[in-house]
N, C-alpha and C positions, 0 to 999 in steps of 0.2 A: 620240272624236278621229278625223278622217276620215285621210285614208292615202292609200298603193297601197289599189285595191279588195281584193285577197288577198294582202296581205304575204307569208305562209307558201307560199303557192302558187308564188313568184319567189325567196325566201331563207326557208327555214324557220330555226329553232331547229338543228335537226340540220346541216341544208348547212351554218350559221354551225361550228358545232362541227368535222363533217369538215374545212372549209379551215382549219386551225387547222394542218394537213400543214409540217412544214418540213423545210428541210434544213442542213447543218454539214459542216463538217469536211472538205474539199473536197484532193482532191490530184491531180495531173498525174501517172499514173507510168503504167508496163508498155503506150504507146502509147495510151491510152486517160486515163479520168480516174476515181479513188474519191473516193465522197462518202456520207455520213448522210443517212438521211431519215427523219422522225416521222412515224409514222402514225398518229394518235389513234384508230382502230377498234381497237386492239389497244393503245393506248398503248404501244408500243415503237420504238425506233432500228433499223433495218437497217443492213448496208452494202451500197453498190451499186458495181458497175463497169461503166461505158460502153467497148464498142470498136467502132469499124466499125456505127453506125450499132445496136447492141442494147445493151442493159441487162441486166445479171443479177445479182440478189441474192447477197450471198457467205455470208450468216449464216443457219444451217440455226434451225429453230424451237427455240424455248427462249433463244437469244441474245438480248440487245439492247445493242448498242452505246452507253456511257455512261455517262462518271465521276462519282465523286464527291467530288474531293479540293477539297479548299474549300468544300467540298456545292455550288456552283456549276459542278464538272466543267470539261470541254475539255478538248482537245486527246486525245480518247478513243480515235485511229486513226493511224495513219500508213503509208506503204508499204515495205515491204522489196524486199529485190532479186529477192526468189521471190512474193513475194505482197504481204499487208500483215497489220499487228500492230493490235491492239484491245483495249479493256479490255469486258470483259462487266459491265454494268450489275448482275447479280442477286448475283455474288463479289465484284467490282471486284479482280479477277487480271485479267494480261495473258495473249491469246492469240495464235496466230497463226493465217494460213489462206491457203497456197501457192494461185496461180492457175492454170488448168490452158489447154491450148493453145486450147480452144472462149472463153476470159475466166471462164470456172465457176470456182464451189473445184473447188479439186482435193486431193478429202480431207475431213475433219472437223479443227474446228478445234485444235487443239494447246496446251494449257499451258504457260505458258512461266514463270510465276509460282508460287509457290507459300506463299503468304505470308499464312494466312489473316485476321492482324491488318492486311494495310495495304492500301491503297487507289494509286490509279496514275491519275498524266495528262500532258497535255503532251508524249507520245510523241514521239521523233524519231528517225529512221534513221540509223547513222554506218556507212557503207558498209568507212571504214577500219578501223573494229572489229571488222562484223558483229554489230554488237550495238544494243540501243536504249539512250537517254539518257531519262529520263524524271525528274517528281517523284515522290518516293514520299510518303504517309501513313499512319504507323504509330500506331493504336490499343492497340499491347501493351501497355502499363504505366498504363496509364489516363490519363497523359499525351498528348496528342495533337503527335507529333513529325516536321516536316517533312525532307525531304534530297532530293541528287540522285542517281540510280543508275544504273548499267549495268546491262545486263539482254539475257543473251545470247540466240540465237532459240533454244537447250536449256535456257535456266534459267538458267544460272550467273549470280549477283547480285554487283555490289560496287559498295559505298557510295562515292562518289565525291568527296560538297560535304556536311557539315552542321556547326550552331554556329547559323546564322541562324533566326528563329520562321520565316523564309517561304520559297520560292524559287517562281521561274515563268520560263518560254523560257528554258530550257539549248538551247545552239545549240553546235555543232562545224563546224570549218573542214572542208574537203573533205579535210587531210591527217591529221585527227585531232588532231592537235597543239595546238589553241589549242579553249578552251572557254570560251564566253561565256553567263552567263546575270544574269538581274534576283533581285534579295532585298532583302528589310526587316524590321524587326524591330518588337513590340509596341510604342509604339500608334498606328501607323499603319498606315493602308491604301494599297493600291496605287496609288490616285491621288491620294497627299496625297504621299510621301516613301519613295522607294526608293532603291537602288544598282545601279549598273552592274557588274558584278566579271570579269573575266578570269584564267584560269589558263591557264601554258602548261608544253606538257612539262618537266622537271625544274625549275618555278621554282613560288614560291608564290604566292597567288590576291594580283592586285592591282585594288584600286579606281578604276575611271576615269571615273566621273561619279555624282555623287549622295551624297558620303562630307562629309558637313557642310552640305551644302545643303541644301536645301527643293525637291528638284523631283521630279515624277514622271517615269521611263523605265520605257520599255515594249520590246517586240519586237525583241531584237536578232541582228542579221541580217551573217551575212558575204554579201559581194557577189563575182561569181566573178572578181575581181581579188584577192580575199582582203582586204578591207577592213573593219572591223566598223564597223556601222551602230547604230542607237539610234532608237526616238522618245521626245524628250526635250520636255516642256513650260517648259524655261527661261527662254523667248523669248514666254512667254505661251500658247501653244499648240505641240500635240501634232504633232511637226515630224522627218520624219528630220533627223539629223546623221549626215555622216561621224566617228567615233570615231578613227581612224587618217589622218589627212589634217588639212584645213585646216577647224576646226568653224565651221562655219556653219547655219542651220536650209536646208532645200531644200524647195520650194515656196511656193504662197503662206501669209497668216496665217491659218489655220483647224486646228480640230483633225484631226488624220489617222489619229482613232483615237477609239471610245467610254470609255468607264471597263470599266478589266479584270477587271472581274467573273467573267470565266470564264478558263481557261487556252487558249492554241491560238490566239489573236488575226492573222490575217494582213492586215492591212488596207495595206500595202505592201512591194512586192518590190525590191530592187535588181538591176539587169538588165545582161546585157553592154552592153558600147559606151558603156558609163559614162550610163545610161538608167536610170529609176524609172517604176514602175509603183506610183499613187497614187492611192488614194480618200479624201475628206475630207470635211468637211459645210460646207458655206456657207452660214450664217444655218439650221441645220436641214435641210438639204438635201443627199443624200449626190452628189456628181458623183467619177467615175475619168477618169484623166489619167493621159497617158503626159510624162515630160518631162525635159530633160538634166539632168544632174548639176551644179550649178554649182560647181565645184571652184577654178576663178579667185580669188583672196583678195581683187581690186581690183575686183570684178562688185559688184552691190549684192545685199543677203543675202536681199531679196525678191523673191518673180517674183509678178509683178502679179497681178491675178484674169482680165486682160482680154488676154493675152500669149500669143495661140494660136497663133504660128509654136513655142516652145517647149510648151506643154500641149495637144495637139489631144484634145477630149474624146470620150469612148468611152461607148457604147450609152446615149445620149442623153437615151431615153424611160424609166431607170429613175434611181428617188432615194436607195436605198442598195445599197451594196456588201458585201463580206463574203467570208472566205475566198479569197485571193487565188492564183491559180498560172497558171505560164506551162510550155508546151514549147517547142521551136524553129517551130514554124507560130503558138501559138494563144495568148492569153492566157485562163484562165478563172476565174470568180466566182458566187459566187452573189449574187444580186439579188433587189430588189423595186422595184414600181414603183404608180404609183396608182389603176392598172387591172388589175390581173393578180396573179394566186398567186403566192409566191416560184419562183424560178427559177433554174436551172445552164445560165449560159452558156458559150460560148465565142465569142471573138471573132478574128476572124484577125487577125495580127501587121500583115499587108503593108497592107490597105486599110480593116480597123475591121468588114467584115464580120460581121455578127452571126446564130450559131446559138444556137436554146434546146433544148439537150439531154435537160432534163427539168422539169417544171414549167411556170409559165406561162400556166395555163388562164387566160381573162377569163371567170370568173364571171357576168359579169355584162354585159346593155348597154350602152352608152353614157347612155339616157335612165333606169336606174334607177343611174345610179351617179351619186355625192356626190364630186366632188373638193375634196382640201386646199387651202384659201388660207392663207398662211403669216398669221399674225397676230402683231403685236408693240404691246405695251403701255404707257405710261409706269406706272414704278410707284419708290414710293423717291423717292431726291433725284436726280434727273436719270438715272437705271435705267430697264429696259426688260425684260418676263419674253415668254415666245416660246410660240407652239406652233402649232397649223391647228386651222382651224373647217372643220366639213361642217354645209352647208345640208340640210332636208331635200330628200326628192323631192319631196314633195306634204303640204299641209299647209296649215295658218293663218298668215296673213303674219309674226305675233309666234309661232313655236313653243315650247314646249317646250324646257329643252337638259339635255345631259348631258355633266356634267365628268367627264373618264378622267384620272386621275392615276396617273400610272404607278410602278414601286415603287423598288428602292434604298435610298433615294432618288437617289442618286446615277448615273442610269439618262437613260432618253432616250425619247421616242416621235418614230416615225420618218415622214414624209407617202408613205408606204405604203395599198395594200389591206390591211384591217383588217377580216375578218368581219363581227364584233362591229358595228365601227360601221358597217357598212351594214346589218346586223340596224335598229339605231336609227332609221336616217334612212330607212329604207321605212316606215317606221311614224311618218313625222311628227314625230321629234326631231331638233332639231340635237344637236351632236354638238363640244365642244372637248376635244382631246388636249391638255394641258397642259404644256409644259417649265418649268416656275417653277424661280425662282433656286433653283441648286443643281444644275440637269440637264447633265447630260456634251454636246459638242457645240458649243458657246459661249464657249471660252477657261478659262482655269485660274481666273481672278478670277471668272465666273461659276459654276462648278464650283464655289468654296468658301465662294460666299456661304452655305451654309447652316451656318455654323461657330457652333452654340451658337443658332442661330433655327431651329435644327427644330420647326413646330407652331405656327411665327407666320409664318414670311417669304412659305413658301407659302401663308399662309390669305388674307396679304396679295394674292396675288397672283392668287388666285381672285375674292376682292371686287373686284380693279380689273378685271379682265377682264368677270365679268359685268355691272359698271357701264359698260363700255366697250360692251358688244354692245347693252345693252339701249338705252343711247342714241343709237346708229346702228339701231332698232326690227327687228334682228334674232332676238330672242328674245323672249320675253315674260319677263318679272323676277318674275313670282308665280310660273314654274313650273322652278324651278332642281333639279337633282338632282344630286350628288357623287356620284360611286365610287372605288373604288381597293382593290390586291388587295395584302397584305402593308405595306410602308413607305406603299404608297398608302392601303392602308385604318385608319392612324393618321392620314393629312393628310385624308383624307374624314370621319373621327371629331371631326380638331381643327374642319375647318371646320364641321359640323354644330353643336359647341360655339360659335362665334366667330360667324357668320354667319346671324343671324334670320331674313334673305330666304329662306335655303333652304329648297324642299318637300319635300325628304327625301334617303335617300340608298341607299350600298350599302357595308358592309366586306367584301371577302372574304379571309378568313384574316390582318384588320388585325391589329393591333398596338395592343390597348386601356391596354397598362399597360409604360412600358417599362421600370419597374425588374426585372418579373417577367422579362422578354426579357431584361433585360442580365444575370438570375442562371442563365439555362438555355442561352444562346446559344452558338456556336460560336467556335473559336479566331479564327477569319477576320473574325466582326465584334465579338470580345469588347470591342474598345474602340471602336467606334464610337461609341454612345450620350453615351459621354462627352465624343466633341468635337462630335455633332449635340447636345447637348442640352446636358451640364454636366457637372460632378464630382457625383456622388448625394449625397454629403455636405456639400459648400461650394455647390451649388444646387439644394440638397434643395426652397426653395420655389419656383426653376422648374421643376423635375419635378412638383410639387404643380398647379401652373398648368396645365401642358400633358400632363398624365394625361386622358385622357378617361374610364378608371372610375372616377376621383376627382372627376369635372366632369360626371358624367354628368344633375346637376340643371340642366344649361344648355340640354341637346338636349329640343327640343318640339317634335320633324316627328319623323313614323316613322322606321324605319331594318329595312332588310335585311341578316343576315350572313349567312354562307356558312363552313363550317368542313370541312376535311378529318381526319379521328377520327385517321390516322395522322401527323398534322404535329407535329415536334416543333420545330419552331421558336416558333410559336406556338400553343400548347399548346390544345385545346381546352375546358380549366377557364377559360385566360382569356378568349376569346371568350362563355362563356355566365356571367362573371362580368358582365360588358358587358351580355349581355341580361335575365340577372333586375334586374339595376342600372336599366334604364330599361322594365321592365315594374314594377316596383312603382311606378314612376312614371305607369301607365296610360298610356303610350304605346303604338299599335301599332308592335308586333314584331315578326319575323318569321326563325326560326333555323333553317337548314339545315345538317345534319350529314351528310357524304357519309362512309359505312364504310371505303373503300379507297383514298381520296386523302391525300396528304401536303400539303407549303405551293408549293402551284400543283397545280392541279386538269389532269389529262392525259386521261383517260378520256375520249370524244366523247359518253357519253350522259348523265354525270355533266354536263359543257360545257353542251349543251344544255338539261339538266334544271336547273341554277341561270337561265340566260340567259331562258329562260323566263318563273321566277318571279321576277325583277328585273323584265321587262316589266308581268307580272300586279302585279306589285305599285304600279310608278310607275304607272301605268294607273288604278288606283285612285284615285292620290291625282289625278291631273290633271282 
């Protein structure tokens, strides 16, 4: 298959792996800005603090910043009045680490926790305390039990909020006084049915949105008027409302928020001057907006898409947003864009001015880089599933492609720089990112299409697409290849099962059997399965159906997995129960066991060393 003349020579295996670098957790404080950054050489979190033009790490070696309460973490960091507080990745105890007048620690970092059965996230500073608000996760009685706690910068602990399976964003007003956070209870997730709940000094916790209904709220936020805020998807998407005023959604109709899969979420600020600061996805597209509050009850509850006297859009050239903060000069986020490494901006208040603080790099140039064209499909009865295609650089008019399914499922892929797929498309494959019904970004009714068609809807939604490229002579249709890592590598499994065109594929760390997952899984998706899939027992033969180690006499294209030895989500007896299942079938195989990975692979040479043999391997078959 002809190419770039030396792929490796312009993006190796390795470069693909190091840009894997990201960053989280972002905060405006002590004059300058703190934020997380991953550095796959070392697979670990930093924290970093920007002042006056330098950077310096604040976490001495041995630290890595990052939760694990939901095992999806957030909200791992926040800033105190002296420094800033962190949960250490290797105890999950919170610490602290004062700043010193150069922006350095000042000190070694400090315990503040001491609590060796529980786990901590979703930090936040309450100045009127002096103390943090946080989640806690207690593993002591073998029960896994959520609550909210205080948590002074000496230690001192006191249980605040519990009763509820769940809690996330406890937020406190600037006088203390009023405590707002989101909770739900089994069997629902975050983005199917939560509650809004408030408690104020001497009254008890009262419910103000979400107590009998069917909606998801997220991220609630006093505004420095003292107003609590909410994003409520009531109105069909994920929309602030004022909570205390006149409820109407504010902006336009798009989600203004992913699925909360992790804690720590800031994807909108309410601002003086009765101002929002607002990132949303438009058709998969992230764009930030600044824009008025529409507080008027007789105004219409929409502000259009196209209404730039009230939304003037901000740093243009990127497509998603992420950890939102403002000071009085600057607004800052971190970004990604279609050209360029994630990145920590800031942008000025006054004119939109745009600095990038840290990250950034363009990898790459203009002629070997693949941009996203957004692609939408019909599929269904008058439906339509979303996601971007990359062209190769060079290649055969009809290439190759490879479908990326991302995991969740209830997740998203974003028209970002993406490694991985420019790993692909120097090498002559196209490349479709998938959002099939069910991907977050798309309104709540898309979001829930996958209610009980887990393992069909997407498979559906991969036959239409590849039926769609190949007849626009974009791809060639003999040379299709599925992947997907975790929930992605059970819909890469189904479709392998479902889909004869396909020439093979990739699981890594899938999901071959989900009753075995729904018996070892964690409290956070223990009832998933049952509303992706069924009741195990009233539709014991759609789980039968849509098992790929029970169906595995269906798959007749190779197939590559990929397993990390410490993953206990998905276990790795299930994984090589999958691969003897289709080697006694004389299929080529292909089973990689990495020693020191969990469920998502962090390590850079682990990264490279799987991304590798996926290439070696479709290379083969092509």
């Amino acid at each position: 298959m002809q190419g770039v003349s030396d792929p490796d020579s312009i993006w190796s295996a390795e470069q693909t792996a190091a840009a894997s670098a990201d960053f989280a957790e972002l905060h405006a404080a002590h004059g300058g800005v703190l934020w997380v950054a991953f550095d796959p050489a070392q697979a670990r979190c930093g924290l970093f603090f920007y002042r006056d033009g330098v950077v310096r790490e604040l976490t001495p070696p041995g630290f890595s910043v990052r939760s694990r309460v939901y095992e999806y973490g957030g909200g791992a960091c926040c800033a105190t009045e002296q420094g800033v507080a962190f949960v250490n990745e290797r105890d999950q105890q919170a610490y602290r680490i004062d700043i010193g007048l150069d922006g350095g620690a000042h000190g070694a970092p400090y315990l503040i926790t001491d609590q060796p059965h529980c786990r901590y996230g979703d930090l936040s500073f309450v100045p009127a305390w002096q103390a943090l608000l946080a989640v806690e996760e207690s593993h002591e009685t073998g029960a896994v039990v959520h609550r909210l706690v205080r948590i002074g910068l000496t230690g001192h602990r006191q249980v605040l909020i519990e009763g509820a399976d769940f809690y996330a964003a406890p937020v406190a007003d600037p006088s203390g006084q009023r405590l707002a956070w989101i909770e739900w209870d089994r069997p629902y997730q975050p983005w199917l049915a939560t509650r809004l709940c408030l408690r104020e000094s001497g009254e008890r916790t009262r419910v103000l949105a979400g107590q009998g209904s069917y909606q998801a709220l997220q991220q609630p936020r006093f505004d420095p008027q003292g107003r609590l805020w909410v994003l409520s998807d009531r109105a069909g998407w994920w929309q602030p409302w004022c909570v205390d005023g006149e409820a109407q959604p504010q902006g336009a109709p798009y989600d203004h928020a992913p699925a909360p899969w992790q804690l720590g979420g800031r994807t909108y600020l309410p601002l003086e001057n009765d101002e929002l600061l607002l990132t949303r996805l438009e058709q998969g597209i992230g764009v930030l907006v600044g824009c008025a509050m529409r507080t008027n009850p007789l105004a219409s509850v929409v502000i259009g898409a196209h209404s730039a006297p009230y939304e003037p859009r901000l740093a243009e050239d990127f497509t998603r947003f992420r950890s939102l903060a403002a000071d009085s000069e600057y607004f800052y986020c971190i970004a990604a864009a279609p050209d360029r490494l994630p990145a920590v901006l800031a942008i000025r208040r006054s004119d939109g001015a745009l600095r990038i603080l840290a990250g950034g790099e363009q990898p790459l140039p203009e002629r070997q880089l693949s941009r996203p064209e957004a692609l939408s499909c019909r599929v269904g009865q008058g439906e339509h599933c979303h996601g971007f295609f990359y062209a190769p650089i060079d290649g055969p008019e009809r290439p190759p492609l490879v479908i990326f399914l991302h995991g969740g499922p209830t997740s998203a892929c974003y028209p970002v720089f993406d490694p991985r797929i420019a790993f692909w498309t120097l090498r002559s494959f196209a490349v479709l990112d998938l959002n099939y019904r069910g991907s977050s970004g798309y309104g709540r009714d898309y979001r829930l299409r996958l209610a009980g068609q887990w393992g069909e809807l997407e498979v559906e939604d991969i036959r239409a697409t590849i039926d769609a490229l190949a007849a626009d002579g974009r791809i060639d249709p003999q040379r299709v290849f599925v992947r997907g890592g975790s929930a992605g590598g059970f819909s890469a499994l189904r479709a392998l099962d479902e889909l004869p065109q396909l020439r093979g594929g990739a699981s890594l760390y899938g999901v071959s059997d989900p009753l075995a997952l729904r018996r070892v899984t964690h409290k956070f998706e223990a009832d998933y399965l049952d509303w992706l899939i069924g009741d195990p027992q009233q539709d014991a033969e759609r789980y039968q159906d849509r098992t790929p180690l029970l169906q595995a006499d269906r798959i007749r294209v190779p197939v590559i997995f990929f397993q990390g030895a410490l993953d206990a989500v998905v276990v790795p007896s299930q994984t090589e129960s999958m691969v003897e299942a289709l080697r006694q079938r004389g299929l080529l195989v292909e089973y990689h066991l990495f020693a020191e990975e969990r469920h998502g692979f962090r390590q850079a040479t682990n990264l490279a060393e799987a991304l590798r043999a996926e290439h070696a391997f479709y290379q083969r078959l092509s």
